[in-house]
N, C-alpha and C positions, 0 to 999 in steps of 0.2 A: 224845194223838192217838187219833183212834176205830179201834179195831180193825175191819178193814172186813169181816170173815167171824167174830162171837165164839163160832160154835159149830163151827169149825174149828181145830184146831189148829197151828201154822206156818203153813206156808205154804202155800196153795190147790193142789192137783192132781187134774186127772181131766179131764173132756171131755163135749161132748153124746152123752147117753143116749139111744136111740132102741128102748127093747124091745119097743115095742107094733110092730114089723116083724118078729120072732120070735117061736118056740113056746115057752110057757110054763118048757118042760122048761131052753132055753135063757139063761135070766134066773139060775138057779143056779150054771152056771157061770160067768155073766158075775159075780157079785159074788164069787165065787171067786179069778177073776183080780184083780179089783180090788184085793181086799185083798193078794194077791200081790205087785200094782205097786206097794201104796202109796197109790192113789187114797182122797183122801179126798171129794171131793167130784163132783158130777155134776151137770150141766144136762137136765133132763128139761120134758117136756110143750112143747116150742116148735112145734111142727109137727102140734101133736095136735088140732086145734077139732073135727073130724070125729068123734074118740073121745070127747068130752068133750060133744059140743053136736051129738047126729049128724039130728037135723030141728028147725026151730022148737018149743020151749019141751018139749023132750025132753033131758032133762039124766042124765048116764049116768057116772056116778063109778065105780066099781067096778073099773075096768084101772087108775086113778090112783093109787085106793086103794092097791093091787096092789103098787104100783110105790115107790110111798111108804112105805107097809110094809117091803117090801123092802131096801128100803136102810137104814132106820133099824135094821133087825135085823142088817143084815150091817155095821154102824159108817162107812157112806157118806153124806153129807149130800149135799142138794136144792137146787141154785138153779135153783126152781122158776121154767118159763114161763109167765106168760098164753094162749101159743098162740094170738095175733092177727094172725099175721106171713103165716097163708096160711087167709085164709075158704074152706072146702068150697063143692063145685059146688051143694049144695040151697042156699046162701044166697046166694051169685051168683046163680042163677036164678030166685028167689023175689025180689031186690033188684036188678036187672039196673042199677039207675042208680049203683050201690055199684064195676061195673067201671073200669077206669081208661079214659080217651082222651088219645090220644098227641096229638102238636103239630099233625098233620094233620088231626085230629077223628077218627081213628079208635079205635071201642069196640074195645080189650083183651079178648082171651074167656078164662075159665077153662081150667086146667089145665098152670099152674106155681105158681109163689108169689107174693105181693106183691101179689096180683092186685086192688086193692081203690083206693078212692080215698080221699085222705085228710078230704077234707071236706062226704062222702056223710053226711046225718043219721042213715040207718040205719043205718052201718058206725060210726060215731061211738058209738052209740046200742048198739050190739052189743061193744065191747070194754069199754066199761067194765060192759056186763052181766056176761061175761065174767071181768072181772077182781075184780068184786066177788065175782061167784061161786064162785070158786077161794080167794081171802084169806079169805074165810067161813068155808069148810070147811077149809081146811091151816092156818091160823092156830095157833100151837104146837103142829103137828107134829111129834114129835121127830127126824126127817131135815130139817126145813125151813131154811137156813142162812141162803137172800137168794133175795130177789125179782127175776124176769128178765122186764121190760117189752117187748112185741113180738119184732123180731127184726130188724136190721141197715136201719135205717129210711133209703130214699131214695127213696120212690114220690114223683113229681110224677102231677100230673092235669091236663085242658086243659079237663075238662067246665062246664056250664051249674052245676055245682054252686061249681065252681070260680072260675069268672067272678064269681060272685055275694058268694064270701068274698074274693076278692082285692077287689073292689070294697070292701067293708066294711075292708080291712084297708088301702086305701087311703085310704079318709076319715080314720081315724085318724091316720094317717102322718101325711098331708098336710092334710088340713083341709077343702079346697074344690077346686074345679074350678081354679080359676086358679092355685093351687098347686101344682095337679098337673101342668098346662101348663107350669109355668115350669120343675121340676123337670124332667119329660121333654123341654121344648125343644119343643113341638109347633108351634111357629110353621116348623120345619125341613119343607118336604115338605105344608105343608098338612095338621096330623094335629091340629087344635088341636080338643080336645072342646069339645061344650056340652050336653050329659045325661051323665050318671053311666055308664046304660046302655048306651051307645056304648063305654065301657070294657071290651076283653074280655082273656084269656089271651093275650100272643102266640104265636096261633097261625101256622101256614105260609101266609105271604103272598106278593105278586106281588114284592118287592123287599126289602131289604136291612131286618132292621127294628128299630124304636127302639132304641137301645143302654138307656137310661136305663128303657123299661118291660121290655125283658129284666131287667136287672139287678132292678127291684125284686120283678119276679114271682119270680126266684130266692130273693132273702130271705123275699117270702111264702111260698113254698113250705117252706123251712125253717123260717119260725114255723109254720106248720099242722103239719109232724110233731112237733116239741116241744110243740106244745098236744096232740095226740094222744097221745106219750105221756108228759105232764102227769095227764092226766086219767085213766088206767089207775095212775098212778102214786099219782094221791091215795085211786082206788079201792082201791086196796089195801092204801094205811096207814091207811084207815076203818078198815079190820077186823082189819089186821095189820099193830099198828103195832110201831116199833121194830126190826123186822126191816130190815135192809140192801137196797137196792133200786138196779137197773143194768141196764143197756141194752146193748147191745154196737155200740157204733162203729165207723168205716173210717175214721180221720183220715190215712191212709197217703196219700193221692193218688188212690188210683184211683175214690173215692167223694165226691170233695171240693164234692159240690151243699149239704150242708149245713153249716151256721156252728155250728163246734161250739165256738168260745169260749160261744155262747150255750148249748149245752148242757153244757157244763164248769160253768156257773155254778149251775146244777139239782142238778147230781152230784157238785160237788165241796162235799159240805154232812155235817153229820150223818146217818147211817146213808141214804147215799146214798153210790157209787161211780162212779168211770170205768172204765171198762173198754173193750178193742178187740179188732181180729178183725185180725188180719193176714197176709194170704197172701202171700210172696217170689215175684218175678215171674225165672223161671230163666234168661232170656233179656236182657241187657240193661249199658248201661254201667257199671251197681252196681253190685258185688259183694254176692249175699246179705248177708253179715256187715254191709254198710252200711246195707243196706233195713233190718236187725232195728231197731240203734242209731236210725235213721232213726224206725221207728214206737215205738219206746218212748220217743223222745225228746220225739215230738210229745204222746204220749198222758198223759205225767210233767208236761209242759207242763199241759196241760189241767185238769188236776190242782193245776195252782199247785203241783207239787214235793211234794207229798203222794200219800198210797197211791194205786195203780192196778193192775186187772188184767188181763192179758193173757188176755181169753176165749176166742180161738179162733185156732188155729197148723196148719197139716199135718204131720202126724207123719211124712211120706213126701214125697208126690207131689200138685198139686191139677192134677187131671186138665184141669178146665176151663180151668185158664191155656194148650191148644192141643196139649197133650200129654203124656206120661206123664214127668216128668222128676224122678227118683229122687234123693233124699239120701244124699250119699256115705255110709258110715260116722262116725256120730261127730259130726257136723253136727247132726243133729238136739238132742244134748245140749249142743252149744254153743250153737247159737241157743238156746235154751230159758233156759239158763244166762245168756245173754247180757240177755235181759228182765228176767228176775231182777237183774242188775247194775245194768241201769237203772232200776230203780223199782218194776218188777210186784213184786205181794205173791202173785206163785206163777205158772205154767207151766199153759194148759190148752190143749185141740185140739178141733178137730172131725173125727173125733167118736169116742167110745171103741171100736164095732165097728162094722167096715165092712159097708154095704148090697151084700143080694144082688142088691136092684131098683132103678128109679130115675134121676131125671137125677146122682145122683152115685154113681155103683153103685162109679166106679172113683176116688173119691176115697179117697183115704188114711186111714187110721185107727191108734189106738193099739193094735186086734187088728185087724192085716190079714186078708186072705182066706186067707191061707199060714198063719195061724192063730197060736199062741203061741210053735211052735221058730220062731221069725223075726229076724230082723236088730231089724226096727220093733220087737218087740213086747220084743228083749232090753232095747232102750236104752229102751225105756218103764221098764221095772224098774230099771234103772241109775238112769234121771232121776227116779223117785219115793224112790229111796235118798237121791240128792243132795239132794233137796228136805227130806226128814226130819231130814238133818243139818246142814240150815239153819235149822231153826224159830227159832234167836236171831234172823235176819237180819230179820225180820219189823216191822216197824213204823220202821224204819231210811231215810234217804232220802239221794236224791243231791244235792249243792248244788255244781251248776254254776258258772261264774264268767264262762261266755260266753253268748251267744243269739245267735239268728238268728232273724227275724221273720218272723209267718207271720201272712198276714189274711185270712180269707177271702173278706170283701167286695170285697177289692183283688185276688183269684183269679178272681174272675167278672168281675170289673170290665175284668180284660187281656183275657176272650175273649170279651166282645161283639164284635157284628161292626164294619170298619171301618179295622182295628188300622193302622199304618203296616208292618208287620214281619208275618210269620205263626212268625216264630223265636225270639219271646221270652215264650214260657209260661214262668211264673212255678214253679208244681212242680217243671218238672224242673231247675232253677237253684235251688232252695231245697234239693234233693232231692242237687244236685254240691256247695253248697258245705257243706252238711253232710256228706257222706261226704270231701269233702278234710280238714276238719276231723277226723275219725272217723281217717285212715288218720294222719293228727299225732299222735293221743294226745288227740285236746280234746273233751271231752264237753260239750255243750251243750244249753240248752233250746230248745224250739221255744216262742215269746213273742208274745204282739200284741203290736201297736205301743202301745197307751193302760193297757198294763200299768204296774207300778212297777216300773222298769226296776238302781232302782240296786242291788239287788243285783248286775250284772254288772261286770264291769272291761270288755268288748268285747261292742258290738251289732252286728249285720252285718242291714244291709236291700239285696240284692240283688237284690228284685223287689220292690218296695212305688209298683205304680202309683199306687193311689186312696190319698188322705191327703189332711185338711180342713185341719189347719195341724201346726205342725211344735211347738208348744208343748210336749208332752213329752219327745219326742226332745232337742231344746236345752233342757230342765232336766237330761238325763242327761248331756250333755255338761259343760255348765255344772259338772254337782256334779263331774265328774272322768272322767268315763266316754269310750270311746275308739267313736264310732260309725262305720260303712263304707257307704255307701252307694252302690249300684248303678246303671250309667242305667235310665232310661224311668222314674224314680220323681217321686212325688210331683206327678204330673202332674195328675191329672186331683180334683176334689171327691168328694163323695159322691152327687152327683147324673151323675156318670160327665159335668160341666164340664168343661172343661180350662180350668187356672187360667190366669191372665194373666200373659205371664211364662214360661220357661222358666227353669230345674225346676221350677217352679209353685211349690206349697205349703213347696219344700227350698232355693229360692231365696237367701234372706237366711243361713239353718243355714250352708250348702254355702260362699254365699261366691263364684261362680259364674254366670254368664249364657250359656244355650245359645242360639246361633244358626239353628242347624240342625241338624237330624236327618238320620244317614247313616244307615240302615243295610244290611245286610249280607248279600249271598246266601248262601244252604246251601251250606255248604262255603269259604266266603272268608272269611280271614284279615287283618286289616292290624296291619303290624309296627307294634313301641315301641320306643323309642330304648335301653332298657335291657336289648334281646334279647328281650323276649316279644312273643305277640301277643294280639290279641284274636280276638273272633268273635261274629259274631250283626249284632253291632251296633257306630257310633262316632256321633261329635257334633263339629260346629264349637263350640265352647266356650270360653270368655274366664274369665278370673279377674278378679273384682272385688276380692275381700276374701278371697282362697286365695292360697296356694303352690303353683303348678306343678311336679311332682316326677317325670312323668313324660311325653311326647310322643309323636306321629304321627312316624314319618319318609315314610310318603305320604298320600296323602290319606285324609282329609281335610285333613292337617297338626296343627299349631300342639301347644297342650296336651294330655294324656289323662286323666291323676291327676292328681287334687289334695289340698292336705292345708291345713287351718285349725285355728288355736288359740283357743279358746274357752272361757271361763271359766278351768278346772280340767284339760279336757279337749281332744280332739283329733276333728274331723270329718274322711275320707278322702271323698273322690268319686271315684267309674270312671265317664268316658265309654262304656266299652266292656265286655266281658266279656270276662276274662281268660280266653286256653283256662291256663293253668296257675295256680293260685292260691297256691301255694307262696311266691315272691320276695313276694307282698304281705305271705304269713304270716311272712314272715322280717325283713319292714319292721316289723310291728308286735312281733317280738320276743314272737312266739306258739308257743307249745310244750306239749306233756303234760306230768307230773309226771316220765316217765322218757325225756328225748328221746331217749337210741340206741336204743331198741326198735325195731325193723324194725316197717314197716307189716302187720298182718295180728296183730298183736297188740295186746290190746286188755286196759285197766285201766281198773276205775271203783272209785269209793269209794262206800260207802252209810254213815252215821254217824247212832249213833244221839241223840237229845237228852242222853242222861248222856255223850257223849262217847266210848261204844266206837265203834271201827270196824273195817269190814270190807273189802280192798282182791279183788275180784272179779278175777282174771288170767287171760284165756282166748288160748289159741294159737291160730290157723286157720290156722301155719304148717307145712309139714314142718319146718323148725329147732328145735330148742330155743333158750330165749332165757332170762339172767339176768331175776330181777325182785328187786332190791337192798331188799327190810324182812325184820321181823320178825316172826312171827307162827306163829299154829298155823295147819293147810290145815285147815278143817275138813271137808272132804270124806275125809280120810284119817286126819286124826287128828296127822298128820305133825309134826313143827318146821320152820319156815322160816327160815332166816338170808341174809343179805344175799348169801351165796355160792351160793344154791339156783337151780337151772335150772327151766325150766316146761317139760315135756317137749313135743313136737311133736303136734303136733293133741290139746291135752289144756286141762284148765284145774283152778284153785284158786282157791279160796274163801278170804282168811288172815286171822283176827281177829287185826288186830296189836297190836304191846307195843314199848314206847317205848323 
């Protein structure tokens, strides 16, 4: 397995560097502290174009220098930025057609980040100068450890630039004009082209508009940012190659415009990485500890079950999520811990020291503004201890046995407009039965649907609108596999059709013939005959080739679940959304490796290919709780035996012995 950092040792720690906001005198002590904490590694130059590129064909290296020096002298490595994520005001001004325009045609003005269009020639045309020009010169630098392409990539654009790539990127799609008709349905409404030209962005119109050119402008827009940073990406292993190269993603939900199986498939490659950004949303029906599990699961995913890193965390509070809402004690090194259990090959934040200016002056950092005697800055030290005393854990993975499926064609596909329901976004139902799963004891992956599925014993597709046919699904049942399947699935094609037939594409699988669509206002409930209930949504639905397992007692009536035997395996259907997911999880004889562990404690395994393992055990309980093996803590050095407590809000690391 490729070591995804080979000039780092264990496992990755440290955070985005920002010293070109401070005096000189200040950069001393910051690598002071670093070595202090532990920090091995650091994200620098993402936000710097202005210092590096400060007017047209004025190139000014010398603070980079600086900074790069720096750290290579004081034993800190570089996962050096390109610094394309925020163009300075002289080249916005001087490229004024490189600004972004929103859906209503209005031009975007400088003076935040991201400010840039993705499919502007000059802006195209300037990162990979850019990038080239940076790989040039830091190319076996001895701080340099991995290459960091832009910066947290979700800019869409509506302009004439834009119009003109989506057009090109729909001939290819599609082939011709009557393809493209047939595809969007334009006979609906009188919207039928007949020029190319007449094709634009949808923008803000008199009425409700195309579902089918929404959708596909969202995938172009996500193919333009992966051809953007494609192209920064090869610029850089022109000149520096072999060095490790990563992007930092938002697979969490709250960024979900782009298809990042498609960029999983870039980065999950030789000296290339995934890596993500995660910020816990404080507010909300999760419990943190499940948002964590929640983004490492998806981002392990993406990864095909191989390395990933966890590039950016708040070490506190992220001010912008609406207010200042502080990490209790101890939390910080659990979630941290927790990534780690699930798959990261290390713990980083944004961002090592906190700004005195700026739209995030009051973001979090691993050196808060309260400075080094701090709450933040002790568990920084704590958590780069733990991490040095993991460096075995390092190239170690988790091998799930469950999924839960996540598309994200089939994400955009629910929120064109039109919907029957305005209550059945797919995230946050991907997002409940993952943390139900989480509070079980059940680690899972986050998986497409047209992946190779059999490594799991149980799939769960609780929100899988868009799906063309069900071919692979019933080869996983077939071979043995126990699939679940959600309403409102399998409805519609890839051209955002609705298949003929109700469940469409899951019809024949399922076993199942829907009648009608009920569904359900905000806040209504309708009982099952076996004491629970649902919510969101139910269905008139008939069993063709199922077993009814469980019923309406009011309306809509008749069946709810159903369950079919097929091949080897077992297909479940819900008409409805279960508000409690438990009695299903008890139907399928679904449990963690420790089932009386109270909820809020949490075990994963990472094992390595020779077969050592390491069983992760972290509490987010006030209780203490047994964890029944064997093994050393390697966070303490300790023995473990099958009579050992895990103390209350703490956790262990146990290489076990048989």
């Amino acid at each position: 397995m490729t070591d995804i950092v080979p000039t780092v040792e264990g496992l990755a720690f440290g955070g985005d560097y920002n010293p070109e906001q401070w005096p000189r005198e200040v950069w001393d002590e910051d690598i002071a502290l670093m070595r202090e904490a532990g920090v091995n590694i650091v994200t620098v130059n993402v936000f710097s174009w202005a210092g590096v590129n400060p007017a047209a064909d004025v190139w000014e290296f010398g603070t980079l220098d600086d900074i790069m020096d720096l750290l290579a002298d004081g034993g800190v490595k570089a996962d050096l930025a390109t610094s394309t994520a925020s163009p300075p005001p002289w080249f916005s001004q001087r490229h004024p057609d490189t600004l972004p325009v929103d859906p209503e045609g209005r031009r975007l003005n400088y003076g935040a980040r991201a400010e840039y269009c993705p499919h502007a020639p000059a802006f195209q045309e300037a990162v990979v100068e850019m990038a080239s020009k940076l790989a040039e010169r830091y190319a076996g630098h001895p701080a340099l450890a991995m290459w960091h392409i832009g910066n947290e990539y979700y800019r869409s654009c509506y302009c004439d630039h834009a119009a003109a790539a989506f057009r090109a990127w729909l001939r290819e799609r599609h082939g011709d004009l009557d393809a493209l008709n047939h595809a969007w349905g334009t006979t609906f409404w009188s919207q039928t082209f007949t020029d190319w030209e007449q094709v634009l962005p949808p923008r803000i119109s008199a009425e409700t508009p195309n579902p089918g050119h929404v959708l596909d402008f969202k995938r172009f827009s996500s193919d333009a940012l992966l051809k953007l940073f494609r192209s920064e990406a090869e610029a850089v292993e022109r000149h520096s190659p072999g060095v490790p190269i990563t992007t930092n993603l938002m697979v969490t939900g709250d960024f979900s415009g782009i298809d990042y199986h498609k960029w999983g498939e870039h980065l999950n490659r030789e000296d290339r990485l995934v890596a993500t950004d995660h910020y816990l949303i404080p507010e909300g029906p999760i419990e943190a500890e499940a948002q964590v599990a929640f983004g490492a699961d998806a981002s392990r995913g993406l990864a095909r079950g191989g390395p990933w890193l966890l590039m950016e965390q708040a070490a506190n509070s992220s001010a912008w999520r609406g207010g200042y809402f502080a990490k209790k004690p101890g939390e910080q090194l659990r979630h941290s811990l927790s990534y780690v259990a699930h798959g990261s090959e290390g713990a980083m934040f944004f961002q090592w020291r906190a700004s005195r200016y700026g739209a995030e002056r009051w973001h979090s950092a691993m050196l808060p503004h309260g400075g080094p005697e701090s709450k933040t800055f002790r568990e920084v030290k704590t958590l780069g201890d733990w991490l040095g005393r993991l460096a075995e854990v390092k190239g170690s993975v988790v091998q799930s046995k469950a999924a839960i499926l996540l598309d994200f064609e089939s994400v955009w596909a629910s929120a064109t407009p039109g919907q029957p329901s305005g209550h059945m976004a797919p995230y946050p139902e991907l997002r409940r039965w993952h943390a139900a799963l989480w509070r079980r004891g059940v680690t899972c992956d986050l998986a497409g649907p047209a992946w190779d599925l059999s490594r799991y014993d149980v799939v769960f597709a609780p929100s899988l609108y868009l799906l063309d046919d069900d071919a692979n699904l019933r080869r996983f049942v077939e071979g043995g596999g126990t699939l679940v399947v959600g309403p409102y699935s399998g409805i519609v094609d890839r051209n955002d059709h609705v298949h003929p037939g109700l469940p469409g594409a899951l019809r024949e699988l399922l076993g199942v013939r829907v009648e009608e669509f009920v569904p359900l206002r905000e806040g209504q409930t309708v009982a099952l005959d076996d004491g629970t209930e649902g919510h969101a949504w139910s269905e008139i639905v008939r069993a063709e080739d199922a077993e009814a397992v469980v019923g309406y007692t009011d309306y809509p009536g008749g069946p709810a679940i159903f369950r079919r035997s097929l091949g080897e395996g077992l297909v479940w259907y819900l008409s409805t959304r279960p508000t409690d997911l438990n009695p299903l999880f008890d139907r399928l004889d679904l449990h963690g490796e420790f089932p009386g562990l109270p909820e809020g404690v949490e075990t994963v395994r990472r094992t390595h290919e020779d077969g050592r393992t390491y069983l992760f055990a972290i509490n987010h309980t006030e209780r203490p709780s047994l964890i029944p093996i064997k093994g050393t803590d390697l966070l303490t050095g300790a023995s473990w035996t099958p009579r050992t407590h895990l103390h209350a809000n703490s956790a262990a690391v146990i290489r076990e012995t048989q």
